[in-house]
N, C-alpha and C positions, 0 to 999 in steps of 0.2 A: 504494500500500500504506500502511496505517496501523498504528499499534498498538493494545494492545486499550483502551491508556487514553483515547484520543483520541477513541473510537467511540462512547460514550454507554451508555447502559445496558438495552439491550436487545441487545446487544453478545455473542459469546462471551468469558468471562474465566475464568482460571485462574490471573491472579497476574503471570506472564512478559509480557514483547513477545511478540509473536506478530504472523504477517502477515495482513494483510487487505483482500480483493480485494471490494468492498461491492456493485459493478454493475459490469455488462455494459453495452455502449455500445448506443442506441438505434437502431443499425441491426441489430441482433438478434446483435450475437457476446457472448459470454460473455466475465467477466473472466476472467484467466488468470495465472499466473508463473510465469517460465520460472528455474529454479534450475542452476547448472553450478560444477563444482570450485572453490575458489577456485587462480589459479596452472595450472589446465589440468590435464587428466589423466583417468584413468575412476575411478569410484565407484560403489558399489551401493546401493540402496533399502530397509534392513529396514521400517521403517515412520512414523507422523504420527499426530498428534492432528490430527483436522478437524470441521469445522460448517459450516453453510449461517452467510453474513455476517452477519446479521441477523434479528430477530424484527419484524414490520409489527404484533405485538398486537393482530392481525383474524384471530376465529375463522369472520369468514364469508369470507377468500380463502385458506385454505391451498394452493391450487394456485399462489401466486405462489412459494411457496420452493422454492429449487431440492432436487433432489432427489435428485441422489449428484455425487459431486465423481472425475472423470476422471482418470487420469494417464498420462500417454504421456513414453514415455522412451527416448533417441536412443543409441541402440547403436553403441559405436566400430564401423564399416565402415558406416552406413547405415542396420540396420534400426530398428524402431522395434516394441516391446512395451506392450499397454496393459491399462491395469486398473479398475476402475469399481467405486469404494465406494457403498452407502447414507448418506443423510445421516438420522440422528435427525430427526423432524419432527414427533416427538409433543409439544413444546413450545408451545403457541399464544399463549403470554405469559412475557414474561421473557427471557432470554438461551436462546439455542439450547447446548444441552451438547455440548461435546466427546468424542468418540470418537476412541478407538486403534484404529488400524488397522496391518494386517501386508502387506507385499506377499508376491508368490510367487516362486519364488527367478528367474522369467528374469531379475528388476531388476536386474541386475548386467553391470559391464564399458559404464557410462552414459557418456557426453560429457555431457550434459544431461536435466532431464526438464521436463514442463511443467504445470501442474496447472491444471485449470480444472472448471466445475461447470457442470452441465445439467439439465430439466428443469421449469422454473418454465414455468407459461402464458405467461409475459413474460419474452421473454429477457434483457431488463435487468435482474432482479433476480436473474439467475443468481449472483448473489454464493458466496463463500465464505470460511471461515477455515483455515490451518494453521498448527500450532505442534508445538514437539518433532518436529523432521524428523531421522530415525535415519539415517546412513548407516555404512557399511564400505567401509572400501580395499578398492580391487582389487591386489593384489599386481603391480607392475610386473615387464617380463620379465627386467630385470634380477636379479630374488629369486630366480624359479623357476630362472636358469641357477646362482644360487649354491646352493641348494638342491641341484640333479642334480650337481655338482664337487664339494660336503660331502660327500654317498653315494656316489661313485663313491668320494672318499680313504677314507671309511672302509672300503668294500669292499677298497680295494687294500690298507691298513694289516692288514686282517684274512686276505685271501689271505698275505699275507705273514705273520705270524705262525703260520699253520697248514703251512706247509712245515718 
């Protein structure tokens, strides 16, 4: 992973570090980063700003950019929910532009997610960018038992004042 300032300038930039996965290794897997709590725990997915890695500034191979950026994400007990953005590709010169994107709500209750990009004729240049990655706590069970013991005391406080 690199940052955007390290990248050169055909690069996505928006100002921030931001992470960046440029190529896929030349036995044809896609890059990838795999993101998880920091300290352990579940977390959910609102959403990212993303782009394909790079601009090649060759309007005769546009099928070398990848072409939406994947995310699958490891559900505390095992399963696994996944989602498939568009990448902007109308750019053929210059920096690929960043896109926000929203997940839907199963992203939640995560141990990890992984993000990778598909797509390119070559799957070495499967590259991608993310930046601004949204999450939200998942409420540990601890909250929800103190949550249902605040309601039940208030219940009992107000049964009791109506006698």
């Amino acid at each position: 992973m690199y940052s955007g300032q390290s990248c050169g300038p055909s690069c996505p930039v928006n100002g921030t570090v931001l992470a960046l996965a440029p190529y896929g290794d030349f036995l044809g897997d896609s890059a990838a980063l795999t993101m998880v709590k920091r300290g352990g725990g579940t977390f959910s997915l609102v959403g990212f700003d993303g782009a394909g890695s790079f601009n090649f500034n060759d309007v005769h191979t546009p099928a070398n950019f990848p072409r939406q950026i994947d995310v699958i994400g490891h559900v505390l007990g095992g399963a696994s929910v996944t989602q498939s953005f568009l990448i902007d590709t109308s750019t053929l010169s210059g920096p690929m532009p960043l896109v926000s994107y929203q997940f839907n709500s199963s992203f939640s209750n995560l141990t990890s997610v992984t993000f990778r990009s598909s797509g390119s004729s070559l799957a070495m240049f499967n590259g991608f960018t993310v930046d601004n990655i949204e999450t939200s706590p998942v409420p540990e069970p601890g909250s929800y038992a103190m949550l249902l013991a605040g309601l039940g005391l208030l219940g009992w406080t107000r049964r009791r004042r109506a006698r």
